[in-house]
Backbone as JSON Lines, residues from 0, in Angstrom:
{"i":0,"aa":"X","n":[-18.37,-2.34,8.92],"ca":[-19.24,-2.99,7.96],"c":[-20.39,-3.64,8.73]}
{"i":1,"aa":"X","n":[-21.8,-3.61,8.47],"ca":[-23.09,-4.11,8.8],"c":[-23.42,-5.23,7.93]}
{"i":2,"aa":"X","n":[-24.25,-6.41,8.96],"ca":[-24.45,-7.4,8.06],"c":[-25.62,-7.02,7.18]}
{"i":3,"aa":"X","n":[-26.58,-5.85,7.65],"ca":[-27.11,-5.51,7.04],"c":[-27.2,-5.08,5.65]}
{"i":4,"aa":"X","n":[-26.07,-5.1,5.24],"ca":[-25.08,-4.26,3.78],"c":[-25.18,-5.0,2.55]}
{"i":5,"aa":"X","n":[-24.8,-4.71,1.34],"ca":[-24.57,-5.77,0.16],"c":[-23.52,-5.31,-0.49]}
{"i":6,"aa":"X","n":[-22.61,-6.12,-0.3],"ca":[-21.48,-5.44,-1.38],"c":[-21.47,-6.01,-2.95]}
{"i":7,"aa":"X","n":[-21.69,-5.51,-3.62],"ca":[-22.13,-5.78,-5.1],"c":[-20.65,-5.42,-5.85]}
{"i":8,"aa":"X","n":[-19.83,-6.31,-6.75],"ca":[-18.64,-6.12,-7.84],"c":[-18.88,-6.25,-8.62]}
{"i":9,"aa":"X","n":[-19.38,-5.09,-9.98],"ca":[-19.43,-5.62,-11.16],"c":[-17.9,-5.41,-11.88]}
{"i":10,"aa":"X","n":[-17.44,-6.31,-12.71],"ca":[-16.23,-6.44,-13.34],"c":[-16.28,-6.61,-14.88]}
{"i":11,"aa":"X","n":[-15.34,-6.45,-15.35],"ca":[-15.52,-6.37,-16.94],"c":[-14.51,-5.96,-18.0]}
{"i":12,"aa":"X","n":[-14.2,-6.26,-18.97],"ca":[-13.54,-5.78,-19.84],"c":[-13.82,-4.7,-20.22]}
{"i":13,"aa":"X","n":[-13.19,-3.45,-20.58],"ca":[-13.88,-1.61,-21.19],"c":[-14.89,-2.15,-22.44]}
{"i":14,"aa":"X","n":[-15.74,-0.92,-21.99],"ca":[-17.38,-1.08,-22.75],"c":[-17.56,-2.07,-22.29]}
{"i":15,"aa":"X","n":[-17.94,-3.23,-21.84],"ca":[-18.7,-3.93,-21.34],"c":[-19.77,-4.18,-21.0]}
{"i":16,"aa":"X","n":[-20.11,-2.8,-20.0],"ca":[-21.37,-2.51,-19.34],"c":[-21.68,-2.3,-18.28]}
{"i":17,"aa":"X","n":[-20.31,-2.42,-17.35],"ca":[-19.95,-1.64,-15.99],"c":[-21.02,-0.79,-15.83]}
{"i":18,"aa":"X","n":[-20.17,0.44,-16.38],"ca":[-20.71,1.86,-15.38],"c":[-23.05,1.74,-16.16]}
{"i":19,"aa":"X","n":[-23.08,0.96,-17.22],"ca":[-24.7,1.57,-17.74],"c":[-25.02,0.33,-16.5]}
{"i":20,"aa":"X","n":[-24.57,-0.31,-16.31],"ca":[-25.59,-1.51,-15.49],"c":[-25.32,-1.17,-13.69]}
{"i":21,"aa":"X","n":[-24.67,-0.39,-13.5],"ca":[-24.28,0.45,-12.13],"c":[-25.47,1.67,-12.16]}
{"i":22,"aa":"X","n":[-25.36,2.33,-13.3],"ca":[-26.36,3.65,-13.3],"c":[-27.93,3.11,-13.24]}
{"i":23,"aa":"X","n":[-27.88,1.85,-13.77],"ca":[-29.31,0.96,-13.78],"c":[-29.84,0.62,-12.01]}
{"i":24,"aa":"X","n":[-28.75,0.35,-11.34],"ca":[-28.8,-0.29,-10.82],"c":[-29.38,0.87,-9.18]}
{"i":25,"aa":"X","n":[-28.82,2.07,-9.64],"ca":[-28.67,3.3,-8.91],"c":[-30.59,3.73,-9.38]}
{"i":26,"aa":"X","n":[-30.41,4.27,-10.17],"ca":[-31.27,4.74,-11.08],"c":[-33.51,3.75,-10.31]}
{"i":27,"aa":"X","n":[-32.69,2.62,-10.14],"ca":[-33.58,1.32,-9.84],"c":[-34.18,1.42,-8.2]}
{"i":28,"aa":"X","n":[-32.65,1.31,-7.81],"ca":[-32.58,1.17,-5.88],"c":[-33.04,2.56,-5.22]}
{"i":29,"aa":"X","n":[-32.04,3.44,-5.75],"ca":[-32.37,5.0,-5.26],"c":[-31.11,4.83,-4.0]}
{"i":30,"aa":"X","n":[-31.8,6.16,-2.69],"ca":[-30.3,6.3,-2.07],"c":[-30.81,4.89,-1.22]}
{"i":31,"aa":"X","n":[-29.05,5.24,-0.53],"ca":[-28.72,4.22,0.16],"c":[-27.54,3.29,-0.37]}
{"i":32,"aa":"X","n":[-27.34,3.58,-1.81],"ca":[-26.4,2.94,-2.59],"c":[-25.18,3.77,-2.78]}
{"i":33,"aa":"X","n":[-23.95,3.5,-2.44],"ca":[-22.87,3.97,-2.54],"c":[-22.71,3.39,-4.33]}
{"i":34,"aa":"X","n":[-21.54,4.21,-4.91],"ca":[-21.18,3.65,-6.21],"c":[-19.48,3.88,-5.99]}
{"i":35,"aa":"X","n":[-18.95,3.0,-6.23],"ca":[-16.94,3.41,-6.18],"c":[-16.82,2.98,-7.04]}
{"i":36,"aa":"X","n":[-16.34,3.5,-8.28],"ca":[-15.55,3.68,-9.5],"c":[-14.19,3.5,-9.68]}
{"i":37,"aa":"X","n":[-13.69,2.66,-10.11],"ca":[-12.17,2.12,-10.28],"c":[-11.68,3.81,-11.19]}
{"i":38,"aa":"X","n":[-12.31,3.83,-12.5],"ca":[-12.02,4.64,-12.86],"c":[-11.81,5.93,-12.32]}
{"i":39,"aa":"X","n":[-13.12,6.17,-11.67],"ca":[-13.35,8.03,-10.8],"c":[-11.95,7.86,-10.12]}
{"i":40,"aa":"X","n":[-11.71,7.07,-9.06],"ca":[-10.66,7.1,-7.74],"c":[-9.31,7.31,-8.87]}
{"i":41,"aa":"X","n":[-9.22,6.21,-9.94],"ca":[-8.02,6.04,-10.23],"c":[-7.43,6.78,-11.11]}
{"i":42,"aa":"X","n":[-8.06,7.08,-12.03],"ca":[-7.83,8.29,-13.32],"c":[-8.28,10.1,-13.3]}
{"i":43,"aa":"X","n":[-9.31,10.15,-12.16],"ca":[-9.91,11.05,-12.02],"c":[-9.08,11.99,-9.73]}
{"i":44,"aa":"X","n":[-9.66,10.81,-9.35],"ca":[-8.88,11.58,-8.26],"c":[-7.47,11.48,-8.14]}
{"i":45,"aa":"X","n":[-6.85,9.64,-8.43],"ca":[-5.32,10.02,-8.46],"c":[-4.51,10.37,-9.56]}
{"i":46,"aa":"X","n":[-5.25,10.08,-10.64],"ca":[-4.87,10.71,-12.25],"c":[-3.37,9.74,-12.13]}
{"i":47,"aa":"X","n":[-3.13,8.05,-11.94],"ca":[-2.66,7.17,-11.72],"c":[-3.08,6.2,-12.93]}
{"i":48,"aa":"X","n":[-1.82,5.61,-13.87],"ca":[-2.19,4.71,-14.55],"c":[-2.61,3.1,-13.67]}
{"i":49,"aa":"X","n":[-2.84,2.26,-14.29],"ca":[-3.47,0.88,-13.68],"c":[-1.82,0.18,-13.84]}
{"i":50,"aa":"X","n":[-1.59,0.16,-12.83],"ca":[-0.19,-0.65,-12.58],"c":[-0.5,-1.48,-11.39]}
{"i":51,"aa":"X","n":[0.84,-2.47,-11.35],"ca":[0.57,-3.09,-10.2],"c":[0.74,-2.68,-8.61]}
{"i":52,"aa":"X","n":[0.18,-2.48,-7.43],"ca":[0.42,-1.44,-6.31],"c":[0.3,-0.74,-6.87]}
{"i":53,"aa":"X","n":[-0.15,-0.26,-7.34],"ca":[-1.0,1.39,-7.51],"c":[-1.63,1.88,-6.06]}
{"i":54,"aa":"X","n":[-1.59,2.85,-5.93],"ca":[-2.2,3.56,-4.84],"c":[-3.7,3.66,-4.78]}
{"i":55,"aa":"X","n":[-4.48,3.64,-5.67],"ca":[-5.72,3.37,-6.09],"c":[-6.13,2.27,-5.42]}
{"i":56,"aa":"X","n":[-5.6,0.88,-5.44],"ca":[-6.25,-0.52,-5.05],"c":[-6.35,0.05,-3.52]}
{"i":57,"aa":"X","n":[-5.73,0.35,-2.65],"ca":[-6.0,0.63,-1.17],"c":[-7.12,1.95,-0.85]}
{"i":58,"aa":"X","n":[-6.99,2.89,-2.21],"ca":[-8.34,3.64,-2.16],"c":[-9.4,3.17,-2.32]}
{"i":59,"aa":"X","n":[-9.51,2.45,-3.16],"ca":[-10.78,1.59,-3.39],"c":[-11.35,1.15,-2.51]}
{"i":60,"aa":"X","n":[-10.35,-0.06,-1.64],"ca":[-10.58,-0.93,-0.57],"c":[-11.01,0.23,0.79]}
{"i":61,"aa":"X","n":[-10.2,1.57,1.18],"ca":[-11.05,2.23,1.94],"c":[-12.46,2.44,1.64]}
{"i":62,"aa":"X","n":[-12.41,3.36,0.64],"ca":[-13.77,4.07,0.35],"c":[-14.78,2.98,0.5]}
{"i":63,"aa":"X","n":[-14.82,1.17,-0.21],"ca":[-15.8,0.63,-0.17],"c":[-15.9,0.24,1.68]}
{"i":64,"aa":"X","n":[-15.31,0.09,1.88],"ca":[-15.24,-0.19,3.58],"c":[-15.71,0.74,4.36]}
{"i":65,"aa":"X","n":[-15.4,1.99,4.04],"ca":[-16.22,3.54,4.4],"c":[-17.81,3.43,4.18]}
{"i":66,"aa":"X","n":[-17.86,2.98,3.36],"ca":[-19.17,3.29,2.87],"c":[-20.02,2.0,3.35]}
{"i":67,"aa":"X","n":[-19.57,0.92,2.99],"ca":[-20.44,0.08,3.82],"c":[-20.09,-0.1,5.68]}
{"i":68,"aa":"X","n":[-19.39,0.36,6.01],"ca":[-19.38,0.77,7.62],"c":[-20.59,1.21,7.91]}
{"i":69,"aa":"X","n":[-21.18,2.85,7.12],"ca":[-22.0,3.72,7.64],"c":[-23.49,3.15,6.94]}
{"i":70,"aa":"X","n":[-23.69,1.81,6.6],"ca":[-24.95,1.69,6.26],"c":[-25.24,1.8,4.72]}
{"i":71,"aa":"X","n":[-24.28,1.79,3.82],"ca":[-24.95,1.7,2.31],"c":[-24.47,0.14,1.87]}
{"i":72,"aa":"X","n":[-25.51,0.08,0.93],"ca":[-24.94,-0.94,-0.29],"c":[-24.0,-0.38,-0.95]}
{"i":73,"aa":"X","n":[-22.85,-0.89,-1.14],"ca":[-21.62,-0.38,-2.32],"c":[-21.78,-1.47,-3.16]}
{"i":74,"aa":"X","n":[-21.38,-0.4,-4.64],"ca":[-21.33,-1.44,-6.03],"c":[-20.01,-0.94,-6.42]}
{"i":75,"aa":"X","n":[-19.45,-1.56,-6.4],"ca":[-17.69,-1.51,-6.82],"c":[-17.53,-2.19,-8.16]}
{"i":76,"aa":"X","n":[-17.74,-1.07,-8.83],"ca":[-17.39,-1.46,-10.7],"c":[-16.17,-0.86,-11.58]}
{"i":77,"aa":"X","n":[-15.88,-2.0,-12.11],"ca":[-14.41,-1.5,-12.66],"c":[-14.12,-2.9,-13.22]}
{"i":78,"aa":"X","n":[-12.7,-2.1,-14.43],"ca":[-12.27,-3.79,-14.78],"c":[-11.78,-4.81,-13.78]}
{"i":79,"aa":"X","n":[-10.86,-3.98,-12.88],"ca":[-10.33,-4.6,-11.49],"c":[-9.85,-5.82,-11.92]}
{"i":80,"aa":"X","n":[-8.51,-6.03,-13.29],"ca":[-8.02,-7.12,-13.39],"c":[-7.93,-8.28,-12.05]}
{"i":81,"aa":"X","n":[-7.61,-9.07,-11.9],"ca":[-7.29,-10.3,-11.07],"c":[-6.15,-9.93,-10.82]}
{"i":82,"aa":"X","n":[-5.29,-10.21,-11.61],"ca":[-3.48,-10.0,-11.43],"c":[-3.24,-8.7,-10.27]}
{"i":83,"aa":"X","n":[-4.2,-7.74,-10.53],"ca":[-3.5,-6.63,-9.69],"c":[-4.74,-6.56,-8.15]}
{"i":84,"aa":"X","n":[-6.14,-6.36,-8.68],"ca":[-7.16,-6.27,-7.77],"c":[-7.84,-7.47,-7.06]}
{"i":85,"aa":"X","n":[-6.89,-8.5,-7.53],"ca":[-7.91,-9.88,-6.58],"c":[-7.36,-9.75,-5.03]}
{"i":86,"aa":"X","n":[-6.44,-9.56,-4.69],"ca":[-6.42,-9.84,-3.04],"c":[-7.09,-8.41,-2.79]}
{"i":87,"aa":"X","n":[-7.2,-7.81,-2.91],"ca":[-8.3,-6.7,-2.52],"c":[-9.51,-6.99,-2.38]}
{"i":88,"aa":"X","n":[-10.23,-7.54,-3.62],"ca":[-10.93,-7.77,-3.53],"c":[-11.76,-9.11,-2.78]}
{"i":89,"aa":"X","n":[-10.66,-10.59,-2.27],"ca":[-10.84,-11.27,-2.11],"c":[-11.25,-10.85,-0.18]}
{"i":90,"aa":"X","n":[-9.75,-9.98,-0.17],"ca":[-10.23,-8.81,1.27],"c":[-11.62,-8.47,1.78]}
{"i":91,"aa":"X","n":[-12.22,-7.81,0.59],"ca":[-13.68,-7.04,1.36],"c":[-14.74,-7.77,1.09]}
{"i":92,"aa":"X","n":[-14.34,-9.26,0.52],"ca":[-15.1,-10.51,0.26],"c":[-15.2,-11.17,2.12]}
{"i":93,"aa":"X","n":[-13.71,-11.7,2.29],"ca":[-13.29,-11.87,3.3],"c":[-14.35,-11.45,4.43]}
{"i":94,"aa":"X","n":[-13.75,-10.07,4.73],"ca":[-14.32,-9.34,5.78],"c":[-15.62,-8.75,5.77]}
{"i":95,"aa":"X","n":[-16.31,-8.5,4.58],"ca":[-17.54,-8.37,4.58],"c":[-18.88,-8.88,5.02]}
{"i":96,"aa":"X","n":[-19.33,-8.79,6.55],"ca":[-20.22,-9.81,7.65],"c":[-21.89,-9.97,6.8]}
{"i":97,"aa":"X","n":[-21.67,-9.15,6.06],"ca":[-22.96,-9.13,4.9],"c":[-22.93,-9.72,3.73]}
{"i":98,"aa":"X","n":[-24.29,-9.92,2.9],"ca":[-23.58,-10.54,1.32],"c":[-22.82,-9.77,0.84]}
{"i":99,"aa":"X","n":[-21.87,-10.77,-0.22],"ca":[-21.54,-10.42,-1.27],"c":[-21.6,-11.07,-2.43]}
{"i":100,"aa":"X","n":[-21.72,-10.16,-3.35],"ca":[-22.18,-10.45,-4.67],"c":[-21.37,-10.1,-5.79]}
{"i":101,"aa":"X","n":[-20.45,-11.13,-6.86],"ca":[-19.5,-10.5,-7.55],"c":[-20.24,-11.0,-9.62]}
{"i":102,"aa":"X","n":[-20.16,-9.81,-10.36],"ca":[-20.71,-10.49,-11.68],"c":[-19.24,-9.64,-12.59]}
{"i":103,"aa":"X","n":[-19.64,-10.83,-13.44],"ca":[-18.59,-10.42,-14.57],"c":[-19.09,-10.21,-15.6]}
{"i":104,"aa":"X","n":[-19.21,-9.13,-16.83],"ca":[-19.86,-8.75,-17.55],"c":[-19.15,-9.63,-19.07]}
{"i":105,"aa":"X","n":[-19.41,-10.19,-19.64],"ca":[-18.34,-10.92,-20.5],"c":[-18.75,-10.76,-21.79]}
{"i":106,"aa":"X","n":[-18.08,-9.81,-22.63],"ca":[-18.37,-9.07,-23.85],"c":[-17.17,-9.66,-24.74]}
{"i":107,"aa":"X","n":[-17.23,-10.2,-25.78],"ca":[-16.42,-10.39,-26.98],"c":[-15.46,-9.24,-27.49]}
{"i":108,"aa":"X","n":[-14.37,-9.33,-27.96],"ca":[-13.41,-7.8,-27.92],"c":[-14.51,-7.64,-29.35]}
{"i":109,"aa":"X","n":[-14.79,-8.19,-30.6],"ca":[-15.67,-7.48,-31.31],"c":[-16.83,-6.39,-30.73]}
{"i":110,"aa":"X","n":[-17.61,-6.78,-30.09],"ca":[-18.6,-5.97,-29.41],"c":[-17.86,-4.93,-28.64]}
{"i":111,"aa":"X","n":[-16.72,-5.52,-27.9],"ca":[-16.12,-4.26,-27.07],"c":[-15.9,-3.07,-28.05]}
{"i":112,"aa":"X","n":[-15.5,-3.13,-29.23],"ca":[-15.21,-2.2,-29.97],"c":[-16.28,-1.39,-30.52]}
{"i":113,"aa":"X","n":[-17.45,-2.38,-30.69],"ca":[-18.4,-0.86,-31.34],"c":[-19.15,-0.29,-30.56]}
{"i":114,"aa":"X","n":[-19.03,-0.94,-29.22],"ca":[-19.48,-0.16,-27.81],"c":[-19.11,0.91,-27.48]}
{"i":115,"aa":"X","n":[-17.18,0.64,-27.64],"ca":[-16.47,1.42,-27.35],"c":[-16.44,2.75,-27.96]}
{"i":116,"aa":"X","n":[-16.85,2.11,-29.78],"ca":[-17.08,3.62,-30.76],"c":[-18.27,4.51,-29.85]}
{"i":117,"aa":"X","n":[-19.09,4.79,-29.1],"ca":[-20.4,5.2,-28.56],"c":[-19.93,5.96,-27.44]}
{"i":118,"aa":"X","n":[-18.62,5.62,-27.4],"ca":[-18.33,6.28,-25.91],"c":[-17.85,7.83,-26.21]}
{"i":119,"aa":"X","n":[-17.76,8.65,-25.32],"ca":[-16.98,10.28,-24.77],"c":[-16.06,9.82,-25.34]}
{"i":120,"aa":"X","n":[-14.78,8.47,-24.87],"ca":[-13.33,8.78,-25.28],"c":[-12.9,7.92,-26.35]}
{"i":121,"aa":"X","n":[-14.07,7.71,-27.16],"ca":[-13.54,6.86,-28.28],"c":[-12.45,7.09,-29.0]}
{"i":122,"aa":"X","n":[-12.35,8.62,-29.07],"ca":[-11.12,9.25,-29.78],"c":[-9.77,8.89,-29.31]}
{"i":123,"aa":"X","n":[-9.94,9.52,-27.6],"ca":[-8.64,9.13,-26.85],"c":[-7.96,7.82,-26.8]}
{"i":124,"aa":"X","n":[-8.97,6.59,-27.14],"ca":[-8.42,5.5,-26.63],"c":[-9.0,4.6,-27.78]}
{"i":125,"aa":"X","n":[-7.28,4.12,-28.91],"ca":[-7.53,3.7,-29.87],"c":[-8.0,1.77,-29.75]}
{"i":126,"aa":"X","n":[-8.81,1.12,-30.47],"ca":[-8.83,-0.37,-30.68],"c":[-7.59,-1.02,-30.3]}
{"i":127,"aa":"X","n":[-6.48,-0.46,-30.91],"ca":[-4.36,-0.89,-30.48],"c":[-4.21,-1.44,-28.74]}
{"i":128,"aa":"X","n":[-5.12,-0.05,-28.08],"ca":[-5.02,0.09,-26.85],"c":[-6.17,-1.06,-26.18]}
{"i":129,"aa":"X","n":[-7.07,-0.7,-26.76],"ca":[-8.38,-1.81,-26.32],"c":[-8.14,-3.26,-26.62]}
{"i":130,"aa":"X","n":[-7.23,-3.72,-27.38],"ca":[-6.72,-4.94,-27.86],"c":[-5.82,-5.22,-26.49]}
{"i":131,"aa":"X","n":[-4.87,-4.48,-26.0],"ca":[-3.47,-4.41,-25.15],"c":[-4.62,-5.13,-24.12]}
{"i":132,"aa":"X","n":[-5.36,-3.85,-23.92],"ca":[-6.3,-4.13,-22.42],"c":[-6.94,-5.48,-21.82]}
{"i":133,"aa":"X","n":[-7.67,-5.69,-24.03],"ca":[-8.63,-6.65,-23.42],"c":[-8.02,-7.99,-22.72]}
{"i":134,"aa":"X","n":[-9.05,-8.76,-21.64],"ca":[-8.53,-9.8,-20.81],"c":[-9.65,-10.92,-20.88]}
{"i":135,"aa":"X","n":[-9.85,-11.79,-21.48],"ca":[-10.92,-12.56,-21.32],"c":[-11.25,-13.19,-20.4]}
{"i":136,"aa":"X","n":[-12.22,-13.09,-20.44],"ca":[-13.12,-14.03,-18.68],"c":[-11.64,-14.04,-17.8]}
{"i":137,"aa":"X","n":[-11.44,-12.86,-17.58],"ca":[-10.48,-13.06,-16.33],"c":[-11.43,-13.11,-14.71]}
{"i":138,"aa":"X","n":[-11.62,-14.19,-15.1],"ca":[-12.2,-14.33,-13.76],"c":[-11.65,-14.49,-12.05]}
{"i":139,"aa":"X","n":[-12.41,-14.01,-11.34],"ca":[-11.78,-14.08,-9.91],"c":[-11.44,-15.73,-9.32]}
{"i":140,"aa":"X","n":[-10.4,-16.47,-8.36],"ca":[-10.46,-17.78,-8.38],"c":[-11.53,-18.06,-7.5]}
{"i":141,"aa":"X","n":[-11.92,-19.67,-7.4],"ca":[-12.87,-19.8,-5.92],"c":[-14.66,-19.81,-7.13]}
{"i":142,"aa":"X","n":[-14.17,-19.31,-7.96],"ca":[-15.95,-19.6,-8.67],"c":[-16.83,-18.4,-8.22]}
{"i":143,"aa":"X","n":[-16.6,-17.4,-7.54],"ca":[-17.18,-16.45,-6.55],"c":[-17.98,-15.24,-7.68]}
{"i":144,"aa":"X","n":[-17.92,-15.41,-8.9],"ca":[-18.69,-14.26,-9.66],"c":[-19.33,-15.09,-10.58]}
{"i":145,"aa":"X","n":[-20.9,-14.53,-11.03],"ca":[-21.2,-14.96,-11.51],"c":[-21.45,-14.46,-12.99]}
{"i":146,"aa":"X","n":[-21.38,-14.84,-14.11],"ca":[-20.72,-14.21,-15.96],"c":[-21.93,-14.32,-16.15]}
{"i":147,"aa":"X","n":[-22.29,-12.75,-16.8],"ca":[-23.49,-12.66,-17.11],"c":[-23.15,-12.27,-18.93]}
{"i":148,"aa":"X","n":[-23.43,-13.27,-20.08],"ca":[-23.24,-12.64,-21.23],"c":[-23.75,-11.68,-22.1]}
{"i":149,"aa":"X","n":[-23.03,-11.03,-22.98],"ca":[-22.92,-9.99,-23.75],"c":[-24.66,-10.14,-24.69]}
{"i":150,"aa":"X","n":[-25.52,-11.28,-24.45],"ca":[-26.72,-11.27,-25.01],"c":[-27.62,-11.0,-23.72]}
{"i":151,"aa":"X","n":[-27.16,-10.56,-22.41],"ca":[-28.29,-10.27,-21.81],"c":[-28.15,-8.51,-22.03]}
{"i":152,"aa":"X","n":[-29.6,-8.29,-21.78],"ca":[-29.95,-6.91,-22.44],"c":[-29.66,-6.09,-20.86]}
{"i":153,"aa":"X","n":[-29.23,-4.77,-20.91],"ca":[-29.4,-3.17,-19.78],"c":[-30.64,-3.71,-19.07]}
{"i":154,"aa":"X","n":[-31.18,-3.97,-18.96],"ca":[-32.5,-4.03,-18.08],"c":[-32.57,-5.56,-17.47]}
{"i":155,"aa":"X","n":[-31.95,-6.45,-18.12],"ca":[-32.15,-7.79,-18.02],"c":[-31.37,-8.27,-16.96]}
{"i":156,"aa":"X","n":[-29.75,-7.8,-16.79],"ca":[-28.85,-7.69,-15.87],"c":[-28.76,-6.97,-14.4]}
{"i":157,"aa":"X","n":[-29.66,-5.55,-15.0],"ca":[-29.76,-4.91,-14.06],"c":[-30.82,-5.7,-12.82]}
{"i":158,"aa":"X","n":[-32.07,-5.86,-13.64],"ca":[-32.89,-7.3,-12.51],"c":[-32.25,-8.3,-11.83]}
{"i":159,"aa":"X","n":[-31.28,-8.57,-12.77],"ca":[-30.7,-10.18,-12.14],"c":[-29.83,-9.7,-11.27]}
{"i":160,"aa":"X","n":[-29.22,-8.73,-11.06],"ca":[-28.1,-8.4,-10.06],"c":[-28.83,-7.74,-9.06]}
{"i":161,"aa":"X","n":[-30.04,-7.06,-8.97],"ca":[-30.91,-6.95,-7.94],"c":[-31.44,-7.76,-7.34]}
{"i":162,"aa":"X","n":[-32.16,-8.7,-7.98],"ca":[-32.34,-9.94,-7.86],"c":[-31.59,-10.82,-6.74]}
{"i":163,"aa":"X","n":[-30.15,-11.14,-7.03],"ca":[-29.34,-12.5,-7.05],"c":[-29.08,-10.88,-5.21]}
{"i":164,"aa":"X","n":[-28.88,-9.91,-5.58],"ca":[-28.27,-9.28,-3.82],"c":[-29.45,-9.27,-3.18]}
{"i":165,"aa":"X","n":[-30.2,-9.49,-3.56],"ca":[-31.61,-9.57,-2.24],"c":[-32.26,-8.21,-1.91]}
{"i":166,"aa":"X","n":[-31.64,-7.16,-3.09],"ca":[-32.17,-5.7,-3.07],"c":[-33.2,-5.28,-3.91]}
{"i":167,"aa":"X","n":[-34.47,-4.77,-3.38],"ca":[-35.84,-4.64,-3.67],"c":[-35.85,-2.71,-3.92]}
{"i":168,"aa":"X","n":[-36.24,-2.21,-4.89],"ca":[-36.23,-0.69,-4.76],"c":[-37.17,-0.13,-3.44]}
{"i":169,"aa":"X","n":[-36.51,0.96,-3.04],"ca":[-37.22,0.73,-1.65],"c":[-37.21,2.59,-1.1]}
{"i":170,"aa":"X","n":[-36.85,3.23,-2.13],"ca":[-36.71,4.44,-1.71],"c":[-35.53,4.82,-0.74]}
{"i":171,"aa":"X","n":[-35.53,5.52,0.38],"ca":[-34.9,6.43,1.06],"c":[-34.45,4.9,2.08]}
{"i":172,"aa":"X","n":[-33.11,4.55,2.26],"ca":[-32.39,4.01,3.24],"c":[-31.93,4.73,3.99]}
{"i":173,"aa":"X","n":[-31.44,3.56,5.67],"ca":[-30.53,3.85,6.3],"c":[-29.17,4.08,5.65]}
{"i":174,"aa":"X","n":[-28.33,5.35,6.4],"ca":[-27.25,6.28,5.68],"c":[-27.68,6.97,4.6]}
{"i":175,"aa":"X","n":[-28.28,7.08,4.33],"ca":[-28.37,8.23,2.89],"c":[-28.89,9.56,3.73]}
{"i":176,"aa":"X","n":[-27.96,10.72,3.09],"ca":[-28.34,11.75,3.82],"c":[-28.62,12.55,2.68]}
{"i":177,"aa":"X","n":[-29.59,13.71,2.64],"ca":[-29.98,14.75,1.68],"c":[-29.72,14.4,0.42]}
């Protein structure tokens, strides 16, 4: 890891605004930005439910450590409960010789739901389930994230979390290859 680096956590209850304020955030910076997905690693490469020790939390914790080793900003977005992902995360807080930057996206389970209607898996994954899930302001301990609410707008968040990491769009970084 370089102090040069920013490790960015956005966190959140489903629909929230994770992955649109990550793609903002990509979309904004350009390369140089790693993105690690709780979801991609956990449902997609280990096809692993969210339990506790899951094999996923130590994937995570590589890949973002991989990636900010070789010179990127990583944005590590996901719900990443507390109960299961805080010493992980408190880890690459820890050891990270560069900033870090943690936001919590904090959406009302009303809103979560008609967000949620908008999504690909609205079908797959009923309100029953989104009720089970939801976790309010589960926040990390220590005060270390900062709650950005469900009235700031896609563009409004995306500034402030550029903003608050000290990252300016800047084109082509160190580590980004082709």
């Amino acid at each position: 890891m370089t102090h040069s680096t920013r490790l960015i956590v956005l966190r959140g209850n489903s629909a929230s605004g994770k992955s649109s304020v990550t793609a903002g955030l990509r979309a904004r910076y350009g390369r140089g930005m790693a993105v690690v997905g709780q979801d991609v690693l956990r449902r997609e490469v280990l096809h692993e439910r969210d339990i506790p020790g899951g094999a996923n939390i130590g994937l995570i914790d590589l890949t973002v450590r991989h990636a900010l080793s070789h010179g990127f900003h990583t944005v590590l977005e996901g719900i990443l409960h507390t109960s299961r992902y805080g010493d992980m995360l408190a880890g690459l807080f820890a050891d990270h010789p560069g900033r870090s930057h943690c936001f919590y996206l904090d959406v009302p389970f009303d809103e979560t739901l008609a967000r949620h209607a908008t999504k690909p898996i609205a079908d797959a994954v009923s309100a029953d389930q989104l009720r089970r899930w939801y976790s309010p302001l589960d926040l990390l301990p220590g005060g270390v994230e900062t709650v950005i609410p469900a009235c700031s707008t896609l563009d409004a968040t995306v500034e402030r979390v550029l903003r608050a990491s000290g990252l300016t769009p800047s084109g082509e970084q160190s580590g980004a290859t082709g």
